[in-house]
C-alpha positions as CSV (number, residue, x, y, z in Angstrom):
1,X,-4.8,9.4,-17.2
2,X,-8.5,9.3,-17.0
3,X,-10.5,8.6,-13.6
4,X,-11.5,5.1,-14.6
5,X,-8.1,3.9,-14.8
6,X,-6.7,5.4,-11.8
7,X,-9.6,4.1,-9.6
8,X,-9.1,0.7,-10.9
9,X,-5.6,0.9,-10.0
10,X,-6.3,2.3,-6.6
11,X,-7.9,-0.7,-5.6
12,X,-5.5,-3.5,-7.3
13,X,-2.5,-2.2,-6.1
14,X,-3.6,-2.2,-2.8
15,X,-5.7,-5.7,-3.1
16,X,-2.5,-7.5,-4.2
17,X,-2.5,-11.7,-3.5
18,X,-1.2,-10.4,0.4
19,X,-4.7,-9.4,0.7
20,X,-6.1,-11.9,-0.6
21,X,-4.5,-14.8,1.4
22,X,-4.6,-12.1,4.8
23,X,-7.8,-10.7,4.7
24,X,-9.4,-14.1,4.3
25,X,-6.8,-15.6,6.4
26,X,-7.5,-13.5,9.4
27,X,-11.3,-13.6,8.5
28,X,-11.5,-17.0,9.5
29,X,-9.4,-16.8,12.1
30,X,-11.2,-13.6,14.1
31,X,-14.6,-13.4,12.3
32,X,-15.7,-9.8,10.0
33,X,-13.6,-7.0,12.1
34,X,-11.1,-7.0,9.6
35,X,-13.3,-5.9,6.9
36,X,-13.4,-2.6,8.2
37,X,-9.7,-1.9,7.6
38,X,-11.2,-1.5,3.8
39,X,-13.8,0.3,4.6
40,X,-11.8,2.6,6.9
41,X,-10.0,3.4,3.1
42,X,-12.9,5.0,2.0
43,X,-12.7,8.2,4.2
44,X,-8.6,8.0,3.5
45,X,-9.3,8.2,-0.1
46,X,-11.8,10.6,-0.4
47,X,-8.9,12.8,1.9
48,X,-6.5,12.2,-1.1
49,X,-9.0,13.6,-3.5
50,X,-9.8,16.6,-1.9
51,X,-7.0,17.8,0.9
52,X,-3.9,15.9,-0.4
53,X,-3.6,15.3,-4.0
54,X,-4.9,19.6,-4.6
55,X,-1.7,20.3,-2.6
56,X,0.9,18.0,-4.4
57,X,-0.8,19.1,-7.8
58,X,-0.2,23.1,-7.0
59,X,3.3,22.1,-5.5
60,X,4.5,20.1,-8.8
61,X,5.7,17.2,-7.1
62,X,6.7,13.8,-8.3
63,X,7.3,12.1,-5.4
64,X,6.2,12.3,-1.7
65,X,9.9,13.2,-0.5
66,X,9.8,15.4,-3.2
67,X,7.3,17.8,-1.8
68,X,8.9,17.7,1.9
69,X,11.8,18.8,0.4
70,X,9.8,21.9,-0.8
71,X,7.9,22.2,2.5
72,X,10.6,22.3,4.5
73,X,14.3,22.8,2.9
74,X,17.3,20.7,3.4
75,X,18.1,16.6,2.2
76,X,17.7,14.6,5.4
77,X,14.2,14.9,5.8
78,X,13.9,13.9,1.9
79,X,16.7,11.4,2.1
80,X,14.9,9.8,5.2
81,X,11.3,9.5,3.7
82,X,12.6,7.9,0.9
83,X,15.0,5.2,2.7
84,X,12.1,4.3,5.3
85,X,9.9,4.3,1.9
86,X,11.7,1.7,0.5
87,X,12.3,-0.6,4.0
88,X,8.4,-0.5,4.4
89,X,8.1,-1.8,0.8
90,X,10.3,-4.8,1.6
91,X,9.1,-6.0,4.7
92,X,5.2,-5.2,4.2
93,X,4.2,-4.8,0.9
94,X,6.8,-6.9,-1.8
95,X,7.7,-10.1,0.7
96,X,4.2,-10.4,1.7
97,X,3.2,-10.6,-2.0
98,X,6.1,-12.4,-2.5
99,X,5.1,-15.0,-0.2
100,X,1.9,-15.2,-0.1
101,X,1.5,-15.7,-4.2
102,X,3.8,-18.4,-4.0
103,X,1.6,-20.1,-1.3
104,X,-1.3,-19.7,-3.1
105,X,0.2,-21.7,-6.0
106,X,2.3,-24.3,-3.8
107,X,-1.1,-25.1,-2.6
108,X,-2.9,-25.2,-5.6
109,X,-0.7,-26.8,-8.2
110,X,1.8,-28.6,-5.5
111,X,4.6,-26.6,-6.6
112,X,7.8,-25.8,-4.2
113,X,7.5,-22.1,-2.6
114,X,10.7,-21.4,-4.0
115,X,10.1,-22.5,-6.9
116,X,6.9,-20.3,-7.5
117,X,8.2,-17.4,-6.5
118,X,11.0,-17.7,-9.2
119,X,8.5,-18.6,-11.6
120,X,6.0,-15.6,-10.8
121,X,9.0,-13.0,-10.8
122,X,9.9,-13.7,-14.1
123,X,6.7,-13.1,-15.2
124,X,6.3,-9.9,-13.1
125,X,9.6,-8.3,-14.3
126,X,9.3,-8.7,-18.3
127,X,6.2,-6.5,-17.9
128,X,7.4,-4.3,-15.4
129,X,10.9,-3.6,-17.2
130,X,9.3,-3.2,-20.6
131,X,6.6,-1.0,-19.6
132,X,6.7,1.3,-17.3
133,X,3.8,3.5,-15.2
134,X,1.4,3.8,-18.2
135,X,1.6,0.0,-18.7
136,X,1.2,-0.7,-15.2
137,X,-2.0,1.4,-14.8
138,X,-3.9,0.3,-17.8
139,X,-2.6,-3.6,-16.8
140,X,-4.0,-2.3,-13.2
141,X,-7.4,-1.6,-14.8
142,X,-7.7,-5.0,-16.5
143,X,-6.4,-7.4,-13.6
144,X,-9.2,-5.6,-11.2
145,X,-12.1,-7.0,-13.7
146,X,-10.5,-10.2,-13.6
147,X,-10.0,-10.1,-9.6
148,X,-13.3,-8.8,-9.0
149,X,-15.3,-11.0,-11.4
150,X,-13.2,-14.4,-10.3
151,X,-13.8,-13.6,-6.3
152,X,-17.4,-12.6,-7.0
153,X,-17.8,-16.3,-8.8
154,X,-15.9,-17.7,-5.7
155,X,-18.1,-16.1,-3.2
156,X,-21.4,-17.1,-4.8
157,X,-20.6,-21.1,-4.9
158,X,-18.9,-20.9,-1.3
159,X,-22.4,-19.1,0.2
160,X,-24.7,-21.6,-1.9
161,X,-22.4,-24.1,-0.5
162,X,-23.0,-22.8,3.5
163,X,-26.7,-22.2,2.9
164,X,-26.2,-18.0,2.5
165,X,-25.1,-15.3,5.5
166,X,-27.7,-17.3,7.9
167,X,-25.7,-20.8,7.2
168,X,-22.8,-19.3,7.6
169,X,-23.7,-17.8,10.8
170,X,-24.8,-21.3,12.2
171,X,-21.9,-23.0,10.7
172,X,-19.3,-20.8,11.6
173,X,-19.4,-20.8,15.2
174,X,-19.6,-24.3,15.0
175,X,-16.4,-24.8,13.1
176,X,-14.0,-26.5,15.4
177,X,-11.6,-28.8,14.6
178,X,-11.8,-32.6,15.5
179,X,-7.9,-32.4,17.7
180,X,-7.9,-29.3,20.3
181,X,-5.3,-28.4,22.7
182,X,-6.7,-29.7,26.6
183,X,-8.2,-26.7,28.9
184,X,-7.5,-24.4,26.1
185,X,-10.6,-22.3,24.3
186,X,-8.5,-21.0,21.4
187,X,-9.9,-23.8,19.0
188,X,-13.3,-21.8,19.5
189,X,-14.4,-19.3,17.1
190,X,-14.9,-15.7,18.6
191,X,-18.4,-14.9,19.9
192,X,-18.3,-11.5,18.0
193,X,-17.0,-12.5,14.8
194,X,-20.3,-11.2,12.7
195,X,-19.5,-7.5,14.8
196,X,-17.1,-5.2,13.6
197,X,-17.2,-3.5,16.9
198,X,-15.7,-5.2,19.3
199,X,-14.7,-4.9,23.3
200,X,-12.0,-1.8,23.5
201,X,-9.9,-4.2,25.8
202,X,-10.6,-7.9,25.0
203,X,-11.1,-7.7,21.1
204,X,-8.7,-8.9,19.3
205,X,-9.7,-5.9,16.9
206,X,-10.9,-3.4,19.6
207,X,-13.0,-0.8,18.2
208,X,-11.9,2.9,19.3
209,X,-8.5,1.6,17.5
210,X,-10.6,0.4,14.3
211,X,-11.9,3.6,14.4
212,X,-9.2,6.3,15.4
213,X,-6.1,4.0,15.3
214,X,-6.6,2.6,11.8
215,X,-7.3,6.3,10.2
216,X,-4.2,6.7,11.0
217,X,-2.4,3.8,9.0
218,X,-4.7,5.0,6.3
219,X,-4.2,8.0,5.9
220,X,-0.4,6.8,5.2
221,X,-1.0,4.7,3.0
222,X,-3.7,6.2,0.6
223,X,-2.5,9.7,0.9
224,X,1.3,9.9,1.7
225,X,2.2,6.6,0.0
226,X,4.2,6.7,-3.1
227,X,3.4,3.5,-4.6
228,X,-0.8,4.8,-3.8
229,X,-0.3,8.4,-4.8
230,X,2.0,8.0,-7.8
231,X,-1.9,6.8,-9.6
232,X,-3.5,10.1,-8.6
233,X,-1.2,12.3,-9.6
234,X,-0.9,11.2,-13.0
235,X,-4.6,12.1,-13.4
236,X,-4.8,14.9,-16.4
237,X,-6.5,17.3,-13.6
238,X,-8.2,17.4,-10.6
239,X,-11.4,16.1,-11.1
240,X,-10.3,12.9,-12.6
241,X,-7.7,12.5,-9.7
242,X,-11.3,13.0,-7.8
243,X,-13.5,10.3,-10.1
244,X,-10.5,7.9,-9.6
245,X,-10.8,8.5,-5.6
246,X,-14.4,8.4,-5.6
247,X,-14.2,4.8,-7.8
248,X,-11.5,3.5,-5.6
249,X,-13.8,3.7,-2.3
250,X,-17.0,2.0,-4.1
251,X,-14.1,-0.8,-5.0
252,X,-12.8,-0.7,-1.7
253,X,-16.7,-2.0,0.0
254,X,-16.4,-5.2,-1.8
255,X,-13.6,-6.9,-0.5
256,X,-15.4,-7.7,2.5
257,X,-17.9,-9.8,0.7
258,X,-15.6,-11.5,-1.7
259,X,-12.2,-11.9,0.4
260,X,-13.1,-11.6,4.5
261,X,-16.3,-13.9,4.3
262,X,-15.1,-16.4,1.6
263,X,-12.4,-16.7,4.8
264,X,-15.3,-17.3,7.2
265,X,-16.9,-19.7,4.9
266,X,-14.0,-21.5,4.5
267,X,-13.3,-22.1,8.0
268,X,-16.7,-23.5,8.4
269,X,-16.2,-25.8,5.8
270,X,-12.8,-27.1,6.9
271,X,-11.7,-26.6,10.5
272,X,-9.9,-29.4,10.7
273,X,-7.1,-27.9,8.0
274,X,-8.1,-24.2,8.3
275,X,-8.8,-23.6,11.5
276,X,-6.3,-26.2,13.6
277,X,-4.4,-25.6,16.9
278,X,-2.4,-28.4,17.8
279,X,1.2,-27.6,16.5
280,X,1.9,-30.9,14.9
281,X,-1.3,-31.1,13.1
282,X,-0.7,-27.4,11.2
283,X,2.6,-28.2,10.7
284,X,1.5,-30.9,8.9
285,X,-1.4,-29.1,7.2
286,X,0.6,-26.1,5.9
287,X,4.1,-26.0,7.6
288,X,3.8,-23.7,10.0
289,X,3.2,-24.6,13.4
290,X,1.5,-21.3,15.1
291,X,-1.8,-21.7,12.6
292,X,-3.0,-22.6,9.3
293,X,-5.3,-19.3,8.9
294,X,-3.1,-17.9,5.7
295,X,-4.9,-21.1,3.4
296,X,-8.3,-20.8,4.2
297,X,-8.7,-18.8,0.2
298,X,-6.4,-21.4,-1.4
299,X,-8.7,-24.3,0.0
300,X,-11.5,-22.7,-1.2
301,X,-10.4,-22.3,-4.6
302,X,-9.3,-26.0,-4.7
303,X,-11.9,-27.5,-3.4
304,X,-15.2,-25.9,-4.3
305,X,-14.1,-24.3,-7.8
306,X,-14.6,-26.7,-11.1
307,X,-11.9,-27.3,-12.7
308,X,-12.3,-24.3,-15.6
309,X,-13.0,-21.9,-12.8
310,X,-10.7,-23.1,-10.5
311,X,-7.8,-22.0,-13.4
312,X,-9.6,-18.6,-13.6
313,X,-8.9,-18.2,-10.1
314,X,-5.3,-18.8,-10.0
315,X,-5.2,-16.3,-13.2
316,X,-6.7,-13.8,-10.5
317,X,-4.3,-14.4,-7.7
318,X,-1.2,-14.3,-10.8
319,X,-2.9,-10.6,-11.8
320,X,-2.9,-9.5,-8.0
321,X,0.4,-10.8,-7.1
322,X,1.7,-8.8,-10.5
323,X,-1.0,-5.7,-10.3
324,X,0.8,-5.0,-6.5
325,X,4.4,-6.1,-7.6
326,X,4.5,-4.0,-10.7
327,X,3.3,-0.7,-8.7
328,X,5.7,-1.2,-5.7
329,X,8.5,-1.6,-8.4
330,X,8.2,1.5,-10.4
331,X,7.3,3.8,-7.4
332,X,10.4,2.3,-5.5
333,X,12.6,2.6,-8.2
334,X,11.6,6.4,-9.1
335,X,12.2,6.5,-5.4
336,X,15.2,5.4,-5.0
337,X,16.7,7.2,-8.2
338,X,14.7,10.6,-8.2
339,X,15.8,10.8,-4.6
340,X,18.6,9.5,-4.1
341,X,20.6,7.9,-6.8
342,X,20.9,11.7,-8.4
343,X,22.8,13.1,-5.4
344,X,25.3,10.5,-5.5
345,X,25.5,11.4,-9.2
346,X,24.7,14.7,-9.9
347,X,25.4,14.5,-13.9
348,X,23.9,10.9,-14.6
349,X,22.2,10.3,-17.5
350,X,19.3,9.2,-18.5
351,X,20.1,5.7,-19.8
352,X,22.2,5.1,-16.5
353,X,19.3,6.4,-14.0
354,X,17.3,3.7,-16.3
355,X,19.4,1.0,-15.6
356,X,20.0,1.8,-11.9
357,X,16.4,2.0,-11.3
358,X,16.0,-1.6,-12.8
359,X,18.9,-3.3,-11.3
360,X,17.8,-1.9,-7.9
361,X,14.7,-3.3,-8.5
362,X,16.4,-7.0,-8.7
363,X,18.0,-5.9,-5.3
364,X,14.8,-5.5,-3.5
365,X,13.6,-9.0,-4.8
366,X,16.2,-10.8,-3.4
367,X,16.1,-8.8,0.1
368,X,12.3,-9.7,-0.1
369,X,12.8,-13.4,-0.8
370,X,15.2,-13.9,2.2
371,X,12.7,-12.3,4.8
372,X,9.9,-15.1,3.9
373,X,11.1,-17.4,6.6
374,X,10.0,-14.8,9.1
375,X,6.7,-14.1,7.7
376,X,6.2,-17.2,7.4
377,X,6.0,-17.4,11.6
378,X,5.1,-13.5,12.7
379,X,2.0,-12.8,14.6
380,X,0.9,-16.3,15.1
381,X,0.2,-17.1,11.7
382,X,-1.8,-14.7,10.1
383,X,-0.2,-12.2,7.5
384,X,-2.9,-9.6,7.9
385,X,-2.0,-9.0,11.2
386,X,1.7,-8.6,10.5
387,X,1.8,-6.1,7.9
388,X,-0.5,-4.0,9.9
389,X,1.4,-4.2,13.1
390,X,4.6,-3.4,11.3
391,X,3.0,-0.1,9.5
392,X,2.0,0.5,12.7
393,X,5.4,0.9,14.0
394,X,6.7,2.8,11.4
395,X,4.1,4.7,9.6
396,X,2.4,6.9,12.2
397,X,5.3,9.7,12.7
398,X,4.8,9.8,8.7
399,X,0.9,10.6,9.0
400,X,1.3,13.3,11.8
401,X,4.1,14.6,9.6
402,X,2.0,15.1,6.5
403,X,-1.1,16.4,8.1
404,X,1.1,18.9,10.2
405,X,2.9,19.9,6.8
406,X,-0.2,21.0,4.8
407,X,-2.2,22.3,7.2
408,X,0.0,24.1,9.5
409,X,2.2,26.7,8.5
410,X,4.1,27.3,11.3
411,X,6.0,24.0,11.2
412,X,9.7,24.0,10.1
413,X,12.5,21.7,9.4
414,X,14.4,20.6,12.7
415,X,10.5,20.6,13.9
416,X,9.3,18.1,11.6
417,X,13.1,15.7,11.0
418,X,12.8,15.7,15.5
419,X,9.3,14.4,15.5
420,X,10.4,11.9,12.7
421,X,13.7,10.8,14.7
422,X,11.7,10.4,18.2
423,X,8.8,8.7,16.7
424,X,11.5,6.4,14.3
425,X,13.0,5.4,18.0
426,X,9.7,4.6,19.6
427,X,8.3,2.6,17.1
428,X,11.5,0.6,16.3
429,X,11.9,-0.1,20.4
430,X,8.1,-1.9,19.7
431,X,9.1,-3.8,16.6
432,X,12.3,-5.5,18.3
433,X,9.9,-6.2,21.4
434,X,7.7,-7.9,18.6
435,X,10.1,-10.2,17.0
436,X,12.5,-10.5,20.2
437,X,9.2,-11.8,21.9
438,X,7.0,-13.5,19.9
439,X,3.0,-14.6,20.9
440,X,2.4,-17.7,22.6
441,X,1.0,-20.9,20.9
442,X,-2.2,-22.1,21.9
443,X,-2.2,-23.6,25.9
444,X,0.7,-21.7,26.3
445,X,1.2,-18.8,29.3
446,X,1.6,-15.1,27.5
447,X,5.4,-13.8,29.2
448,X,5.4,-11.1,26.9
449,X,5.6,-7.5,28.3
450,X,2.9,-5.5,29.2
451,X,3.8,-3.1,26.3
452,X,3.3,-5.7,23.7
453,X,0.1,-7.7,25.4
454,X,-1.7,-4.9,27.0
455,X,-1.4,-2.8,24.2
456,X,-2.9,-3.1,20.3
457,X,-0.7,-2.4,17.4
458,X,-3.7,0.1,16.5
459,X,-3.7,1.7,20.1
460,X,-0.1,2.1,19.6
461,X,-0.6,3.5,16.6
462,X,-2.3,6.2,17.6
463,X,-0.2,7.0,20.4
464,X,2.9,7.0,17.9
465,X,1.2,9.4,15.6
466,X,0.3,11.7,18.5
467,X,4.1,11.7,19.8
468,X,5.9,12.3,17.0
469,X,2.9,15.2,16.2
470,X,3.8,16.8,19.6
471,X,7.5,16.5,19.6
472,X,7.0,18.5,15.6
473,X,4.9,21.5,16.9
474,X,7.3,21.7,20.0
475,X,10.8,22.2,18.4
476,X,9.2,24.4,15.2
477,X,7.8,26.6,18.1
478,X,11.1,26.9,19.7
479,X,12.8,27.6,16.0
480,X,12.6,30.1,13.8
481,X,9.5,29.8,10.9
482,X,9.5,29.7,7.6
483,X,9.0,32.6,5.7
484,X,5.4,33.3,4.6
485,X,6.0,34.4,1.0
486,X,8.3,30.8,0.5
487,X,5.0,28.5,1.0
488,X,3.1,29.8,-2.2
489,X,1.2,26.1,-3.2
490,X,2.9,24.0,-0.5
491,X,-0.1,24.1,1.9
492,X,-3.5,23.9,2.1
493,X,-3.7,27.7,2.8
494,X,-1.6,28.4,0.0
495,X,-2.5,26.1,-2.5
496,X,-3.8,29.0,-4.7
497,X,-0.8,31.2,-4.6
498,X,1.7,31.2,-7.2
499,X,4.9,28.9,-6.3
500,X,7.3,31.1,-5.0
501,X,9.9,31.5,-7.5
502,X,12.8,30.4,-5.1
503,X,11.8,27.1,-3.0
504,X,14.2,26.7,0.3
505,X,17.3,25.4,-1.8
506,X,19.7,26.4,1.1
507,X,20.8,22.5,0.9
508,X,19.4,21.4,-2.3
509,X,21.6,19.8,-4.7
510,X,20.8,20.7,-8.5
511,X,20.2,16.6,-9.1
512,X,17.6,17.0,-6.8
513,X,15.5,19.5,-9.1
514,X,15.4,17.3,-11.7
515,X,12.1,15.3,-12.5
516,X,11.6,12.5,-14.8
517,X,9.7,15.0,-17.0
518,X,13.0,16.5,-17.8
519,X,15.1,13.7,-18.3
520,X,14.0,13.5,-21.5
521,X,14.6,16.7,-23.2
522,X,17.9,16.8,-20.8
523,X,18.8,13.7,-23.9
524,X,17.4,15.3,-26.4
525,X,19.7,17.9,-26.5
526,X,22.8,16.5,-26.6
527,X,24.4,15.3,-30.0
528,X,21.6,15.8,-32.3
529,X,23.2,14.3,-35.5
530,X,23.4,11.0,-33.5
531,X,20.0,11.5,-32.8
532,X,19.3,11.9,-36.3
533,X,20.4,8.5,-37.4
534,X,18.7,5.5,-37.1
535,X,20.5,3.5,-34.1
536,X,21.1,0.0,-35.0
537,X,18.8,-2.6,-33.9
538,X,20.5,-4.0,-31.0
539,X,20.6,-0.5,-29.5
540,X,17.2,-0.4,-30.1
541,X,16.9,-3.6,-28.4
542,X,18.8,-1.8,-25.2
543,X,17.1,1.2,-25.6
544,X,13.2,-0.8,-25.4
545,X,14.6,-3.1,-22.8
546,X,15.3,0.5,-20.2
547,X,12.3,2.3,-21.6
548,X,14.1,4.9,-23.4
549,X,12.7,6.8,-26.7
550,X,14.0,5.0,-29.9
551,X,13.2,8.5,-31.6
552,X,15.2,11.6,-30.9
553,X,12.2,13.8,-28.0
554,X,11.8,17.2,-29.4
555,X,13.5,19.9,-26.9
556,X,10.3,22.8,-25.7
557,X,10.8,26.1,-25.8
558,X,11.3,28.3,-22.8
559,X,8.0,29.3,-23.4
560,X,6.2,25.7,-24.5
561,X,8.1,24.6,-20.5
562,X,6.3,27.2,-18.9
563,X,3.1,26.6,-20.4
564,X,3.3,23.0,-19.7
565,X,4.1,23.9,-16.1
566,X,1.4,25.8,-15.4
567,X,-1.3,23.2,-17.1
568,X,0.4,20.6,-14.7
569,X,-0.2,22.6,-12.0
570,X,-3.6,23.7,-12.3
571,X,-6.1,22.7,-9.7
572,X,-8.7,24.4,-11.4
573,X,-12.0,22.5,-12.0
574,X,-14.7,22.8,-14.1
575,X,-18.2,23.6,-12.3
576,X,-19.8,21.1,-13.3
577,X,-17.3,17.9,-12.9
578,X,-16.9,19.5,-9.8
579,X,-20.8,19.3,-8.7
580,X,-20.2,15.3,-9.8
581,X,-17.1,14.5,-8.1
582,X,-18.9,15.8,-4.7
583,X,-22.1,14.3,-5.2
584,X,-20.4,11.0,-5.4
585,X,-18.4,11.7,-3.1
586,X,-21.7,12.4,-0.5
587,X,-23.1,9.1,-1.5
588,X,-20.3,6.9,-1.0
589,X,-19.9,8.5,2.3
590,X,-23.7,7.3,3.3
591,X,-23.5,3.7,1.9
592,X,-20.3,3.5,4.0
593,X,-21.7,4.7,7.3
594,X,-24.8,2.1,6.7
595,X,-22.4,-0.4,6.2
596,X,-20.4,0.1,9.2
597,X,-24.3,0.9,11.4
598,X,-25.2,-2.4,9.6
599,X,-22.5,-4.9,10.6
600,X,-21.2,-2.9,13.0
């Protein structure tokens, strides 16, 4: 893939409908803070570009649980990242989606939320079935345009409509709703909603953890992150993994303009339905009684868009709901059947890993559906809010794991699956705490424990990572170390050395070594007079429906695999696409620290 493409699809996948209903949601609610979690991405995805994506290149990796199973030896570790891979995906990333599409069109077109979802599924899954990674990245590059183009549109009536940044300004802190709640002041918008740095005790986004906190949820999710990472590494070599970075984080400054202040605007339009706090009144407004924040981008596509526009805008929500859906299916299903479908059967082939990958796929759906209810309720209302505070629970150990892993040598195995355990306990002691305990309604006294009030999902975020980074450096110093001469490309030190020619296989299964590269010529070669003849058209049927070849896939050479090999491997660069890629990469860097100066 070219750089274009992959940028494009570095943005969309992460800008699904979830962001667009949060973002905006919790924009209205809290004021411009959490425009910053995008621009944090910019710093996370020039890392990926330059420190990550030049180590899983060198290592030839597929997935994420792939290369820790080079780093460090042994299944558990693998077999871990790739079951807490696929219980993030559920509960953050496809129910959210899930969810928050389906509320997008209940409220514009008065369908049931039920009903939607099935409806928008269907559509998801002919694509996604049919077409694979390529299809999804190119579909990716498309659905941006048409997200970008329909929110810039949006964003431009809803300011003429408020009288520009200034009327917005005036009018928001004067949104408040007509019915409050007696001696309460949580009907009144923040003071510092047009500051992205806020108070590092009393903000409801404080700003040491915007800062230092969010880096790390970032750097999980644009550089150790299948579903983000899968797009870079199918690059055709470094410097276009690099363009598509540098793309990305120009992408990745505008969401604040079109999603977070659209939010704001909307709020200041409607309080009375966006931004209520009497229970009975937002239950009535949108069914949920802890706040109506998660509409405030749905009521301003149906009540300031005309009526051509206002269909171009539910086109963009069905593109982002898909766009994220499609990405967090492939990557989970590669996950789930890369590593660990092919220890359970070593000899499977292809056409049944095919077919498990897409009926697990229907599996996660239905898990997904049946966690709405809760979403609908978690962290008073907003749906930003939730999805970070769950990363934050379970993400961290991952970041200090990764970081550790490339740029220090000296961890090992029991090191880095203890600092994964103890931080996995920690931050699943937190998320009970969460849902066990849940935040008060407006008027209400907060009983919740000091752990939960008193300290920020981000705070304990970077407390988390820092944990689970010293309990890793502890044990690998008290073990015995890897060999030198076995870390040939698997670290940043490394990366230039040739892969050694034995990786730490003392526990690796020969399923394991197989890629999806090699599934194909592992059919080729079987019976190649059935090959040979046509199959009839309903296996052809079959064989389009998995994504197989309808054509017999000509088997390489010994010496065509090793030449292959070593041109997927490369991270050489050419001089001067390398002068490009860091000039850009300088400039984005400035804009984005006169952004945050600016607003900040």
């Amino acid at each position: 893939m070219t750089w274009w493409p992959i940028g494009a699809s570095l943005m969309s996948s992460n800008v699904g409908s979830g962001l667009f209903i949060g973002l905006a949601g919790t924009g209205a609610a809290g004021g411009l803070a959490v425009g910053g979690f995008e621009w944090n991405a910019t710093w996370a995805l020039l890392a990926l570009g330059w420190i990550f994506v030049p180590v899983y290149i060198a290592a030839g990796v597929v997935t994420m649980p792939e290369y820790l199973q080079k780093r460090f030896g042994g299944q558990r570790i693998q077999i871990y990242m790739s079951v807490l891979s696929l219980i993030l995906y559920i509960f953050t990333k496809i129910s959210t989606d899930i969810f928050s599409g389906a509320l997008f069109i209940q409220i514009s077109l008065g369908w049931n939320l039920y009903l939607s979802t099935v409806v928008l599924l269907a559509v998801t899954a002919v694509y996604t079935i049919a077409g694979g990674l390529t299809a999804v990245i190119y579909t990716d590059a498309l659905q941006t345009l048409i997200m970008v183009l329909g929110a810039l549109v949006l964003m431009f009536i809803g300011f003429e409509k408020v009288g520009w940044y200034e009327g917005l300004q005036e009018k928001y802190s004067t949104a408040i709703p007509k019915i409050t709640v007696p001696n309460t002041t949580c009907h009144l918008p923040r003071a510092d909603a047009f500051h992205l740095f806020r108070d590092p005790i009393t903000g409801d986004i404080p700003w040491p953890g915007l800062i230092f906190g969010l880096s790390v949820l970032a750097l999980w999710c644009w550089c150790t992150d299948q579903v983000i990472v899968q797009r870079s590494l199918s690059a055709k070599n470094l410097s276009h993994a690099k363009g598509g970075s540098v793309l990305g984080g120009y992408l990745k400054i505008f969401p604040m303009f079109f999603i977070v202040m659209p939010g704001m605007i909307s709020r200041a339009l409607y309080p009375d339905e966006v931004g209520c706090v009497d229970p009975d009144i937002c239950k009535r407004v949108c069914g949920a009684a802890v706040g109506c924040s998660n509409i405030a981008y749905p009521k301003l596509v149906i009540e300031l868009m005309p009526d051509g526009l206002r269909g171009l805008m539910i086109a963009v929500m069905m593109a982002a709901l898909m766009s994220s859906l499609t990405s967090i299916f492939n990557s989970s299903s590669t996950l789930f059947v890369v590593d660990i479908w092919q220890r359970v059967r070593r000899q499977a082939s292809e056409q049944e890993l095919m077919v498990v990958g897409r009926v697990f796929i229907l599996i996660l759906v239905v898990i997904s559906i049946l966690w709405i209810p809760i979403i609908q309720s978690a962290n008073s209302g907003k749906l930003f809010d939730y999805i970070q505070s769950i990363t934050s629970y379970l993400a961290p150990p991952i970041t200090a794991l990764f970081i550790l892993a490339i740029f220090c040598k000296r961890i090992n195995e029991p090191g880095a699956f203890w600092g994964l355990m103890a931080g996995l306990a920690v931050g699943l002691v937190r998320m009970v705490m969460e849902f066990i305990y849940s935040p008060p309604s407006c008027g209400e006294e907060d009983r919740r424990p000091a752990v939960l009030k008193d300290l920020h999902y981000l705070y304990f975020a970077l407390i988390l990572c820092a944990l689970a980074a010293i309990v890793t450096v502890l044990i690998s110093l008290c073990t015995p170390p890897i060999p030198e001469e076995k870390l040939g490309s698997l670290t940043w030190w490394t990366r230039h050395r040739k892969a050694p020619a034995i990786n730490l296989k003392n526990c690796k299964s020969e399923a394991a070594q197989i890629s999806p590269e090699h599934l194909a010529e592992a059919a080729a070669s079987g019976d190649t007079e059935e090959a040979a003849a046509k199959p009839p058209c309903w296996k052809m049927v079959y064989l389009w429906f998995c994504g197989l070849p309808t054509s017999p896939t000509p088997t390489l050479s010994q010496e065509e695999r090793a030449a292959l090999e070593q041109t997927l491997t490369s991270i050489e660069e050419k001089p001067l696409w390398r002068i490009v890629c860091n000039a850009n990469a300088i400039l984005l860097l400035t804009i984005n620290i006169f952004l945050w100066a600016y607003f900040g």
